[in-house]
Residue frames as a rotation matrix with the C-alpha (Angstrom) as fourth column:
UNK 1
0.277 -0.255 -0.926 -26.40
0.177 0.961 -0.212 -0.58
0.944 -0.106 0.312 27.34
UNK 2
0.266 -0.425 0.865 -25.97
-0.848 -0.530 0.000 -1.03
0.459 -0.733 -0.501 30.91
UNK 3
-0.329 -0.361 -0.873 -23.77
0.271 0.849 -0.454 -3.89
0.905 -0.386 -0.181 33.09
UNK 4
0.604 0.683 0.411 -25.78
-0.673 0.161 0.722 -5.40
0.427 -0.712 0.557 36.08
UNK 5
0.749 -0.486 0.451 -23.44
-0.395 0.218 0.892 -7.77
-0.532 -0.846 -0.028 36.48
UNK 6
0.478 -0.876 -0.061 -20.01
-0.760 -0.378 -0.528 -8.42
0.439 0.299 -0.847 36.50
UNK 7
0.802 -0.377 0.464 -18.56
-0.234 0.518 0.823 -11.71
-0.550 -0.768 0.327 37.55
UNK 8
-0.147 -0.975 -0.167 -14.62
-0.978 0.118 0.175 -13.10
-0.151 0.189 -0.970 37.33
UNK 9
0.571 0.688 0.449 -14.57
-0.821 0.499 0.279 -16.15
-0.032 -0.527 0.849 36.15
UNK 10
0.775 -0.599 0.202 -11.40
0.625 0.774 -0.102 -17.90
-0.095 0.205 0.974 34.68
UNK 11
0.236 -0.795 -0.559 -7.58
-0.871 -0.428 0.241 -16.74
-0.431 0.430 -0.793 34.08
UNK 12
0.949 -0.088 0.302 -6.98
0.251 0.790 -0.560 -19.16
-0.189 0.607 0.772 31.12
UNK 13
-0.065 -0.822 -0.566 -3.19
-0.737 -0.343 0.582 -20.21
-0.673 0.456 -0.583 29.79
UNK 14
-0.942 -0.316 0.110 -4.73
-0.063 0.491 0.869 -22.47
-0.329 0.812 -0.482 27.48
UNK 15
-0.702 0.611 -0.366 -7.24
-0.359 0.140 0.923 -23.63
0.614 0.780 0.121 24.91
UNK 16
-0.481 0.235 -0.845 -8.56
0.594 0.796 -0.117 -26.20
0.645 -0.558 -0.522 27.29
UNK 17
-0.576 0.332 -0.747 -9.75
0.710 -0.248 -0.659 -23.90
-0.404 -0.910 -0.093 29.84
UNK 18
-0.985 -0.140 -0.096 -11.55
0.096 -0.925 0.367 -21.54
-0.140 0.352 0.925 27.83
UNK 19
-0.266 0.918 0.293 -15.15
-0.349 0.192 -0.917 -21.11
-0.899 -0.346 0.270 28.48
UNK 20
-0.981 -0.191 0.025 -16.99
-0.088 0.562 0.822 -23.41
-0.171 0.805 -0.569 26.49
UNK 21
-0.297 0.931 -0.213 -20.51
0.639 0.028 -0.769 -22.36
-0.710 -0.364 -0.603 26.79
UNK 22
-0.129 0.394 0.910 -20.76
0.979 0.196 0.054 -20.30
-0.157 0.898 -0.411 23.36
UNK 23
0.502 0.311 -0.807 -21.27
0.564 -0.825 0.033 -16.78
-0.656 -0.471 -0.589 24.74
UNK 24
0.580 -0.643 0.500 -19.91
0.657 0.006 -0.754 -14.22
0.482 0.766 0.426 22.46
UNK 25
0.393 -0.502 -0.771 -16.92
0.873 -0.060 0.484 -12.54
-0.289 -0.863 0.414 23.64
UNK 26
0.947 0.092 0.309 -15.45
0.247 -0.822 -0.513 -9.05
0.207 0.562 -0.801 23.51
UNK 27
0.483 -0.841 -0.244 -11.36
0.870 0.492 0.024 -8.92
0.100 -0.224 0.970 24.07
UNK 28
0.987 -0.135 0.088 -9.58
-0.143 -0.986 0.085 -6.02
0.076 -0.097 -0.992 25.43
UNK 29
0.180 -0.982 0.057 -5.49
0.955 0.188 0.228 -5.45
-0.234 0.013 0.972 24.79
UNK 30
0.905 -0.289 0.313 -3.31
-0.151 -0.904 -0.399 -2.98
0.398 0.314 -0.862 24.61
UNK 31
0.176 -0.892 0.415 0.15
-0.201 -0.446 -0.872 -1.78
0.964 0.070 -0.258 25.86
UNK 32
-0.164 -0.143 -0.976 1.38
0.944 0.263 -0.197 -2.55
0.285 -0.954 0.092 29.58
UNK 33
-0.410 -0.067 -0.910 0.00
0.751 -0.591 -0.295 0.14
-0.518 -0.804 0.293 31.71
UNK 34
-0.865 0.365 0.345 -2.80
0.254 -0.274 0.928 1.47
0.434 0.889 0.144 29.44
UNK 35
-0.679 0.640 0.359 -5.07
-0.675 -0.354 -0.647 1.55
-0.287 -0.682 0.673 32.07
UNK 36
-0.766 0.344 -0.543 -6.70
-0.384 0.432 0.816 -1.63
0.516 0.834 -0.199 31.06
UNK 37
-0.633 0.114 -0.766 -8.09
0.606 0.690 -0.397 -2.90
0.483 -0.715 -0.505 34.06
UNK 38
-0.849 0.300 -0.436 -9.34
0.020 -0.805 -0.593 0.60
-0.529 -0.512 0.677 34.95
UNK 39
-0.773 0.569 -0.281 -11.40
-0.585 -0.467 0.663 0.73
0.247 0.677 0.694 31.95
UNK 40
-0.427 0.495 -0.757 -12.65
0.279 0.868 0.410 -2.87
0.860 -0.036 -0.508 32.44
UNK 41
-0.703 0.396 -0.591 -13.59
0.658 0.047 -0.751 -1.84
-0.270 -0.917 -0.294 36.35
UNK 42
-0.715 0.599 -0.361 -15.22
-0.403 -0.775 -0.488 1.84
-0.572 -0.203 0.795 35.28
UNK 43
-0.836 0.351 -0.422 -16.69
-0.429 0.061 0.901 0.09
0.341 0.935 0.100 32.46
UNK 44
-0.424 0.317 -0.848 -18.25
0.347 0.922 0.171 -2.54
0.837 -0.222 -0.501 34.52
UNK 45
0.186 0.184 0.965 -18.98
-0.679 -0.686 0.261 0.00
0.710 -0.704 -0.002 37.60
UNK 46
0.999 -0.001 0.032 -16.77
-0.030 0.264 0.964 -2.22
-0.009 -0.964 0.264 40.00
UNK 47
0.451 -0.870 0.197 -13.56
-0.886 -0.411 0.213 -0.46
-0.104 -0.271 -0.957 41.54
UNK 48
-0.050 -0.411 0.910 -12.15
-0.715 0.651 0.255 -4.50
-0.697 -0.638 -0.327 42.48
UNK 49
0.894 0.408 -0.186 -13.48
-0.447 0.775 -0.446 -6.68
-0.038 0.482 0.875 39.06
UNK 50
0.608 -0.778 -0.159 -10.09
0.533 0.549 -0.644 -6.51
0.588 0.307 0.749 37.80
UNK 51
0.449 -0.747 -0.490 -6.67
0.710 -0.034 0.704 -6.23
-0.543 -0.664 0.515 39.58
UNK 52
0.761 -0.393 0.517 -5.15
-0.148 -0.880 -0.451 -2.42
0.632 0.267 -0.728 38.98
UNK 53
0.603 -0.714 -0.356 -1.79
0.763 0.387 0.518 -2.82
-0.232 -0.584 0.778 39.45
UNK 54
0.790 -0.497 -0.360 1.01
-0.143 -0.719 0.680 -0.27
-0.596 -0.486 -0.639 40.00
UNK 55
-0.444 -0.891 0.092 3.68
-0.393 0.286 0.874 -2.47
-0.805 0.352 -0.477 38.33
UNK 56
0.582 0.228 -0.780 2.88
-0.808 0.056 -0.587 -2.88
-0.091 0.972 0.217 34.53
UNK 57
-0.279 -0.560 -0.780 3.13
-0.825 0.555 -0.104 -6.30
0.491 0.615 -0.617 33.04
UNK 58
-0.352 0.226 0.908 0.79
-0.723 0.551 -0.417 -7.78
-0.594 -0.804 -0.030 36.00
UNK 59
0.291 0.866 0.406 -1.48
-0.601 0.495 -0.627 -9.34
-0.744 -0.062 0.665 33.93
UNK 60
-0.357 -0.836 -0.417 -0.18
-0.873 0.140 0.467 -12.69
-0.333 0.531 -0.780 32.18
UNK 61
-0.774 0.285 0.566 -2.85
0.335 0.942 -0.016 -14.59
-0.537 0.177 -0.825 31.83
UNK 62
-0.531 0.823 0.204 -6.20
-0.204 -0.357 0.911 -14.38
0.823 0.442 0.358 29.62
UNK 63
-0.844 0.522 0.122 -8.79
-0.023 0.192 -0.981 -13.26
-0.536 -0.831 -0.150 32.19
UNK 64
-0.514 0.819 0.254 -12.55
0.643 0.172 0.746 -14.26
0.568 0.547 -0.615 31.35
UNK 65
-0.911 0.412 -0.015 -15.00
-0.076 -0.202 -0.977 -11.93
-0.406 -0.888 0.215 33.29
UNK 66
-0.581 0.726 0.368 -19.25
0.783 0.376 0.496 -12.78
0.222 0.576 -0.787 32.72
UNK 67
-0.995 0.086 0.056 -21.75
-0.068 -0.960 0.271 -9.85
0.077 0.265 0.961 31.39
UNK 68
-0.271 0.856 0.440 -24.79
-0.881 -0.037 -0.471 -10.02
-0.387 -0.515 0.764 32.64
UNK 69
0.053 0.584 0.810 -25.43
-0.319 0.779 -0.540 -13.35
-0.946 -0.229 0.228 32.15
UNK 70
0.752 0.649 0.118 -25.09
-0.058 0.244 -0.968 -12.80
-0.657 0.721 0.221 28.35
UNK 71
0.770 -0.552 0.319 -21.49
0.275 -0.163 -0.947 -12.60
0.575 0.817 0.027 27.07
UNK 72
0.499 -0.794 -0.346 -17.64
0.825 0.314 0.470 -12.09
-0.264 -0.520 0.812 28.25
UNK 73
0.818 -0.562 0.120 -15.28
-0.569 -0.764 0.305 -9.30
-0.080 -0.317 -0.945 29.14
UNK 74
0.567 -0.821 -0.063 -11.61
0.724 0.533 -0.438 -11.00
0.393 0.202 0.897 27.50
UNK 75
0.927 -0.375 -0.018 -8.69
-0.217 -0.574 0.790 -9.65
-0.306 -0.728 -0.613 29.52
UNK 76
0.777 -0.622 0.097 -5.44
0.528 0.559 -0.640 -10.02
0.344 0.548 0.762 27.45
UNK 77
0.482 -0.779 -0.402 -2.17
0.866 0.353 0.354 -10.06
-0.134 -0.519 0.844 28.57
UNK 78
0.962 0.028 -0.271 -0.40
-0.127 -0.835 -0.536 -6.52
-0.241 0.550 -0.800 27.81
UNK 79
0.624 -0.756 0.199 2.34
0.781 0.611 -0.127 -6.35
-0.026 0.235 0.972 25.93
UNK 80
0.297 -0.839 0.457 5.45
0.305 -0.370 -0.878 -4.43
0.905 0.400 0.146 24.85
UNK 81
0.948 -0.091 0.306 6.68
-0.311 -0.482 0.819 -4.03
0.073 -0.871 -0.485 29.03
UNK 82
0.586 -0.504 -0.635 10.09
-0.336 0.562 -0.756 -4.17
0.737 0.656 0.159 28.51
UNK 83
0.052 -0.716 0.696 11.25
-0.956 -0.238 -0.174 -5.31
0.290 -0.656 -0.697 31.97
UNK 84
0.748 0.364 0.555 10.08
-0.300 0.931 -0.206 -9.31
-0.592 -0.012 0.806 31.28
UNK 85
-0.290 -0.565 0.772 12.35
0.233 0.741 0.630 -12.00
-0.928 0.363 -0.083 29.30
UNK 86
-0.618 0.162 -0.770 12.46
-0.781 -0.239 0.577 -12.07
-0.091 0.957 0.274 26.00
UNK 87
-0.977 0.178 -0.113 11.16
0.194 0.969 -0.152 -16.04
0.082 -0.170 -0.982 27.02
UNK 88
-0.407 0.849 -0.338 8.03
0.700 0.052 -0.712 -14.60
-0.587 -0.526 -0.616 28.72
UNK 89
-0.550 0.030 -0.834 7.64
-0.555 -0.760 0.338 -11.74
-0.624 0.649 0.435 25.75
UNK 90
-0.755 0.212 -0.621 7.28
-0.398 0.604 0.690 -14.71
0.521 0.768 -0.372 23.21
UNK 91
-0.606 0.793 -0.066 4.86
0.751 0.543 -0.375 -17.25
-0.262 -0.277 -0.925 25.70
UNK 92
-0.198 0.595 -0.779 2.55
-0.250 -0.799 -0.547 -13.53
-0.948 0.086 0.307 25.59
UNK 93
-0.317 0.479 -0.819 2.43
-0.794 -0.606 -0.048 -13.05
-0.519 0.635 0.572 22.32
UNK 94
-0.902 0.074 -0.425 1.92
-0.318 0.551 0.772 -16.55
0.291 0.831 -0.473 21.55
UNK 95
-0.885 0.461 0.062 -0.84
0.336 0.726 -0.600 -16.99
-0.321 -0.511 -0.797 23.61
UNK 96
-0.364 0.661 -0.656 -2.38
-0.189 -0.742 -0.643 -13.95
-0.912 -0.111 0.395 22.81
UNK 97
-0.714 0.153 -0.683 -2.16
-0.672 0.126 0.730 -15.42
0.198 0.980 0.013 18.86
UNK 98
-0.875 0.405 -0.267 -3.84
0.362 0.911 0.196 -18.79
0.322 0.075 -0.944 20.14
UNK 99
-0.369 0.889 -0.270 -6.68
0.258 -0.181 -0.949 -16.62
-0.893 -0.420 -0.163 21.68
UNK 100
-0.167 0.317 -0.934 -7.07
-0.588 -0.792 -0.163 -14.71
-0.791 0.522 0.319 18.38
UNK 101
-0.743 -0.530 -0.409 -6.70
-0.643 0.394 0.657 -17.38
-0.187 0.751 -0.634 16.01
UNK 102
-0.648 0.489 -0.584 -9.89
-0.221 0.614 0.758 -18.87
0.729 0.620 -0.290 15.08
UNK 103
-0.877 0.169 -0.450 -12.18
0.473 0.142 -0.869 -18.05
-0.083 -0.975 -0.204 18.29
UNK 104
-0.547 0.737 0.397 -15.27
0.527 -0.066 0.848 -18.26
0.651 0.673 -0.352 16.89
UNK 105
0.357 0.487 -0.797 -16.93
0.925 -0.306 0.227 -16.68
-0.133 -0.818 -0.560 20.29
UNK 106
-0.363 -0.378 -0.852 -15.09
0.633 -0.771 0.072 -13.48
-0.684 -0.512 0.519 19.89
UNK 107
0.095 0.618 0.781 -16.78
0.979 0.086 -0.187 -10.81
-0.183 0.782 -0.596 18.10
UNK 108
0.860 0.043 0.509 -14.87
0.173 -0.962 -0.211 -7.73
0.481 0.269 -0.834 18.81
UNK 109
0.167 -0.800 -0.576 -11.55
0.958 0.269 -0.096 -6.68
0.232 -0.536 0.812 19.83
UNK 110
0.951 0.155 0.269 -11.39
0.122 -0.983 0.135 -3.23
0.286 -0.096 -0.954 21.49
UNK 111
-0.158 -0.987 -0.010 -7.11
0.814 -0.124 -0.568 -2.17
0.559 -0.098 0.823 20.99
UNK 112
0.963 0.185 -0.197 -7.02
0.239 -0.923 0.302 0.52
-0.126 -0.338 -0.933 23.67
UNK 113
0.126 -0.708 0.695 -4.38
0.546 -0.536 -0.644 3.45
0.828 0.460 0.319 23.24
UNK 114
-0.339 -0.358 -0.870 -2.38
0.833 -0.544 -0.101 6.01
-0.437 -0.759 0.482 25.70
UNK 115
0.702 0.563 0.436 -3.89
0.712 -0.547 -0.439 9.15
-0.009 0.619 -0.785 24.32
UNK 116
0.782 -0.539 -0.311 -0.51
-0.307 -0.769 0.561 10.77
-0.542 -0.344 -0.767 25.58
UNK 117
-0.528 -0.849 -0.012 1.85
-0.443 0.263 0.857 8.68
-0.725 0.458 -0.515 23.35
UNK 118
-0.416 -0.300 -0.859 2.70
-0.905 0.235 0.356 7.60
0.094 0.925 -0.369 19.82
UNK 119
0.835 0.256 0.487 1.55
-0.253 0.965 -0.073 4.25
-0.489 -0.062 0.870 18.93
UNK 120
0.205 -0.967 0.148 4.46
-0.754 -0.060 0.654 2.15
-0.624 -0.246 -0.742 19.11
UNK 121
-0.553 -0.217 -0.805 5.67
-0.735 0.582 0.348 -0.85
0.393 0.784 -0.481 16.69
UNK 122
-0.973 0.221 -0.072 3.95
0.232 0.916 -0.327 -3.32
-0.006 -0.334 -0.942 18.89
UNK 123
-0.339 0.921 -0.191 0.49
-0.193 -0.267 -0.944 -1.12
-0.921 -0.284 0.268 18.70
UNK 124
0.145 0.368 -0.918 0.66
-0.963 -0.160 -0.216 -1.40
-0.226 0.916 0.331 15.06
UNK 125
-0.827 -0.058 -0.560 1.63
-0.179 0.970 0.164 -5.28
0.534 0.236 -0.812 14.81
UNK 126
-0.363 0.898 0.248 -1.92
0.365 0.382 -0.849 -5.57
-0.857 -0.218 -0.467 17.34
UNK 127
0.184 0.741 -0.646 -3.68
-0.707 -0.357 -0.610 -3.80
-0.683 0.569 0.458 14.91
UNK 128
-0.307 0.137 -0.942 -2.69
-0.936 0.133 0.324 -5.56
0.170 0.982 0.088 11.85
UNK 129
-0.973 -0.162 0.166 -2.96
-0.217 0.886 -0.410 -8.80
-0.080 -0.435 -0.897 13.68
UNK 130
-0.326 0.944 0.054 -6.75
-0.033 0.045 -0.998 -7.90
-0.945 -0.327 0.017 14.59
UNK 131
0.029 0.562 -0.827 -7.38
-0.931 -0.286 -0.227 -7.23
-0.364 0.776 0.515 11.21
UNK 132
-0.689 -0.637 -0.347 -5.51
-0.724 0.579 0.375 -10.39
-0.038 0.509 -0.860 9.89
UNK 133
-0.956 0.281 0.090 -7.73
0.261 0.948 -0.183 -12.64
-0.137 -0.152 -0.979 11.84
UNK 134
-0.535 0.826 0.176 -11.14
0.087 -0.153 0.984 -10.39
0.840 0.542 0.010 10.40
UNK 135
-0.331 0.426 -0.842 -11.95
0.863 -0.226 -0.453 -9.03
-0.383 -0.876 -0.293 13.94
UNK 136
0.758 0.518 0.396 -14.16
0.400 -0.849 0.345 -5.91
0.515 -0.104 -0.851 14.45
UNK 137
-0.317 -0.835 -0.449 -11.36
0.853 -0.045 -0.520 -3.77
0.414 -0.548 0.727 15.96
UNK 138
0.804 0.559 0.201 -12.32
0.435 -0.785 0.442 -0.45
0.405 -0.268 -0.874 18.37
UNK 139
-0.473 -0.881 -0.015 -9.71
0.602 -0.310 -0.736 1.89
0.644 -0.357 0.677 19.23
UNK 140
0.794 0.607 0.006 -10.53
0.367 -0.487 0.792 3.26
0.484 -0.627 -0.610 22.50
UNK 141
-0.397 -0.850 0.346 -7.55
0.166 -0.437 -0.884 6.01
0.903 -0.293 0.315 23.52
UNK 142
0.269 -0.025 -0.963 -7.11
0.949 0.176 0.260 6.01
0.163 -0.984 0.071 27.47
UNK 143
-0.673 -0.679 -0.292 -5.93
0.736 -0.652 -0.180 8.61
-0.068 -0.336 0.939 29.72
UNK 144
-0.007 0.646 0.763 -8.57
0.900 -0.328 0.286 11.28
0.436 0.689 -0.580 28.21
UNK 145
0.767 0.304 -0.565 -8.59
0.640 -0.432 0.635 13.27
-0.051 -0.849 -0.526 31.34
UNK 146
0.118 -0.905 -0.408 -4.84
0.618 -0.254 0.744 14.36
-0.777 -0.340 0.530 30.90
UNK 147
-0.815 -0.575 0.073 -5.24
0.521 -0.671 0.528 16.31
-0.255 0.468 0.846 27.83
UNK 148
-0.293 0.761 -0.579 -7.26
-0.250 -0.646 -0.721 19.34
-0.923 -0.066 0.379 26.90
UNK 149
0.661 0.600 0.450 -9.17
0.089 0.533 -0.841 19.25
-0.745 0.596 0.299 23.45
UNK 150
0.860 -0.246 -0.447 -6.69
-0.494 -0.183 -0.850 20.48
0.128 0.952 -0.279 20.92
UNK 151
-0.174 -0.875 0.451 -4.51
-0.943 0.279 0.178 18.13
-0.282 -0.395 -0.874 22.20
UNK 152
-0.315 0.331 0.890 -6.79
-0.027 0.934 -0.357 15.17
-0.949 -0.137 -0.285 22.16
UNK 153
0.739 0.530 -0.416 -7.53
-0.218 -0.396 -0.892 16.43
-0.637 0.750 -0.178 18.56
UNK 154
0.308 -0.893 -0.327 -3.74
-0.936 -0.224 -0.271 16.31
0.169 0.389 -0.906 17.79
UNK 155
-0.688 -0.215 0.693 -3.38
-0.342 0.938 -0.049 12.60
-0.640 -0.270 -0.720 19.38
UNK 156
0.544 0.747 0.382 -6.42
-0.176 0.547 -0.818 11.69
-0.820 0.378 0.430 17.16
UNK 157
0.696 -0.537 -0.477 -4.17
-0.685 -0.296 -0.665 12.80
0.216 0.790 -0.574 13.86
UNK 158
-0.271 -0.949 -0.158 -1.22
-0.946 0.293 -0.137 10.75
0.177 0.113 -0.978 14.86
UNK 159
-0.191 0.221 0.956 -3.38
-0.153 0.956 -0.251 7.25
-0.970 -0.194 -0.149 15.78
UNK 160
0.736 0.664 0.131 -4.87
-0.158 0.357 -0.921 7.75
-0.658 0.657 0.368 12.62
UNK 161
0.588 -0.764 -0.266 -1.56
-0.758 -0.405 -0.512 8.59
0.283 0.503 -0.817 10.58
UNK 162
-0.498 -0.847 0.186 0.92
-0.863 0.505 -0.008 6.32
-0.087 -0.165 -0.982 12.74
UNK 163
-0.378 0.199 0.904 -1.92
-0.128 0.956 -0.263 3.17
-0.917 -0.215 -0.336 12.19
UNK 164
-0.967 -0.096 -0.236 -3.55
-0.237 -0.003 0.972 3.81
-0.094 0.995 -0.019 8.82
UNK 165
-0.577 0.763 -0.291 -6.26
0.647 0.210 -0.733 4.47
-0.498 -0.611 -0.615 10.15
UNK 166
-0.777 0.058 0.627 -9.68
0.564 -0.379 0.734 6.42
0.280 0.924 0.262 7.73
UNK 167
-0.953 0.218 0.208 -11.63
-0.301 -0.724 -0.621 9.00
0.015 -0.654 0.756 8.92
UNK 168
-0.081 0.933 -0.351 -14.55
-0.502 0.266 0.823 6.45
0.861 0.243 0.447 8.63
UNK 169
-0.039 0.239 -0.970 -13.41
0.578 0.797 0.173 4.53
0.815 -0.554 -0.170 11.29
UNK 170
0.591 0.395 0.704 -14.00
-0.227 -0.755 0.615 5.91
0.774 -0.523 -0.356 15.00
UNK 171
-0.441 -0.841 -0.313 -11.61
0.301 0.190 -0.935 6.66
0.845 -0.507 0.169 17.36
UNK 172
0.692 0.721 -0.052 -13.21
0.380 -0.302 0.874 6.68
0.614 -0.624 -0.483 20.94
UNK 173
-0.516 -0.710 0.480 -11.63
-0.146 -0.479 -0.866 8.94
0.844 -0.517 0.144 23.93
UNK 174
0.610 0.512 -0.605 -12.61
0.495 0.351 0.795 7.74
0.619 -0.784 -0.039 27.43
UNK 175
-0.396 -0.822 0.409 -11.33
-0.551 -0.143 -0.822 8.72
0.734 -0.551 -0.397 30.60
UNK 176
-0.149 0.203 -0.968 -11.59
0.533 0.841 0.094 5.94
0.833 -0.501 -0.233 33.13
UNK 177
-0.914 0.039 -0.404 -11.14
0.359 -0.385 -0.850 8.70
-0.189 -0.922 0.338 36.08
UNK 178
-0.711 0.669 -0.217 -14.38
-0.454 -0.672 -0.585 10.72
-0.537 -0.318 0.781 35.02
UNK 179
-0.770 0.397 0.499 -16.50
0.542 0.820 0.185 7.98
-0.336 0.413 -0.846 32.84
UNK 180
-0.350 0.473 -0.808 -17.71
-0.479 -0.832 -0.279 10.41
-0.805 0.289 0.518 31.00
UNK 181
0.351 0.470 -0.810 -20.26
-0.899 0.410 -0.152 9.11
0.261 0.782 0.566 28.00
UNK 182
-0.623 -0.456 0.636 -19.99
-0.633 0.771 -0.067 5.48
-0.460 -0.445 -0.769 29.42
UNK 183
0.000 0.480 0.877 -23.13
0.327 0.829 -0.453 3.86
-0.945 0.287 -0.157 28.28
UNK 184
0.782 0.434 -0.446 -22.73
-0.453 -0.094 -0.886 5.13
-0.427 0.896 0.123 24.95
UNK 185
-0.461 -0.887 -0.025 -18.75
-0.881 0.455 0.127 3.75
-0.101 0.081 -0.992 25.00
UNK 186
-0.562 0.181 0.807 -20.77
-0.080 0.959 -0.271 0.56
-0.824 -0.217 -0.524 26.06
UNK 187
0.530 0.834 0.151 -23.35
-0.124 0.252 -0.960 0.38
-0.839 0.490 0.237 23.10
UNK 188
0.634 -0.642 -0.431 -20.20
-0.773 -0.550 -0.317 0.67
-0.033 0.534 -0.845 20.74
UNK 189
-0.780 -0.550 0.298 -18.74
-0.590 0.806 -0.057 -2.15
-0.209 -0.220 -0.953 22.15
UNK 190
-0.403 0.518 0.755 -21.69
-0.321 0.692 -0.646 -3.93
-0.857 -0.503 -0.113 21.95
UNK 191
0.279 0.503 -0.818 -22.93
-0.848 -0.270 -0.455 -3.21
-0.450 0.821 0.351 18.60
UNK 192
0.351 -0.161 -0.923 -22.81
-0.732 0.568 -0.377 -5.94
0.584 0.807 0.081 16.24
UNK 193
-0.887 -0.418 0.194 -22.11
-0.455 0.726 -0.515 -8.60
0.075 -0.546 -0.835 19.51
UNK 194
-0.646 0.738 0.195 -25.22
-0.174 0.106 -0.979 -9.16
-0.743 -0.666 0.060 21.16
């Protein structure tokens, strides 16, 4: 699989504004300051698609970006940043519920992980969530670069262990700095969309 293009095209805070053209859609979330945006740029080979911000907790809206022509890059708010209201905590996670909640266009949710830390109480309430609503879920662990293998071997053990997670399912390691194995990351994602 390779992306030709890459275009922004909505930040949605409601139903109403969500593309309505049928494409099917693939939703990335995770933790504030997961490195979502990075992934979404290396993924997408463009440094600028999405905003990479410094200050975790930028992104507060549901961004839409279009895949070649054939399907949607979902940007979801990140959560658990704990330097926001408790007000603006809830509006997140409810929006993020109205995105999940019967969105017949989506056809994968890809939960991405710090490969340096624990999943946390809010990584395991996305997960069950994804399941709840009978998404395809991918765990792609970030960061990849920062540890050596018997580390990244030792983070695998504790995603699986702290999510409940079976050694059928696949846990992917990326690093956004050296996009190593990219188009095969991408054919993964893609599987069972397209």
């Amino acid at each position: 699989m390779e992306i030709k293009q890459a275009e922004f095209i909505i930040s949605a805070v409601k139903v109403e504004q969500f593309p309505k053209d049928g494409l099917p859609e693939v939703a990335f979330v995770g933790r504030s300051n997961v490195g979502k945006s990075s992934i979404i740029n290396a993924l997408t080979n463009r440094r600028k698609l999405v905003k990479v911000s410094s200050t975790p907790g930028k992104t507060r809206l549901i961004n839409y970006f279009l895949i070649n022509n054939n399907s949607y890059f979902v940007d979801l708010p990140g959560y658990g940043y704990a330097k926001i209201s408790k007000e603006e905590k809830k509006s997140w996670g409810k929006m993020i519920e109205i995105y999940l909640n019967g969105r017949n266009e989506l056809k994968k949710v890809v939960l991405l992980l710090d490969c340096r830390r624990k999943p946390n109480e809010d990584d395991l309430l996305m997960y069950e969530w994804i399941k709840h609503y009978g998404y395809k879920c991918m765990i792609i662990s970030t960061k990849s670069d920062k540890l050596n293998k018997s580390e990244l071997s030792k983070s695998e053990k504790v995603i699986r262990e702290t999510l409940k997670i079976n050694s059928s399912e696949k846990i992917y390691f990326y690093s956004s700095l050296k996009k190593v194995g990219k188009e095969e990351l991408l054919d993964y994602i893609y599987d069972d969309v397209l």
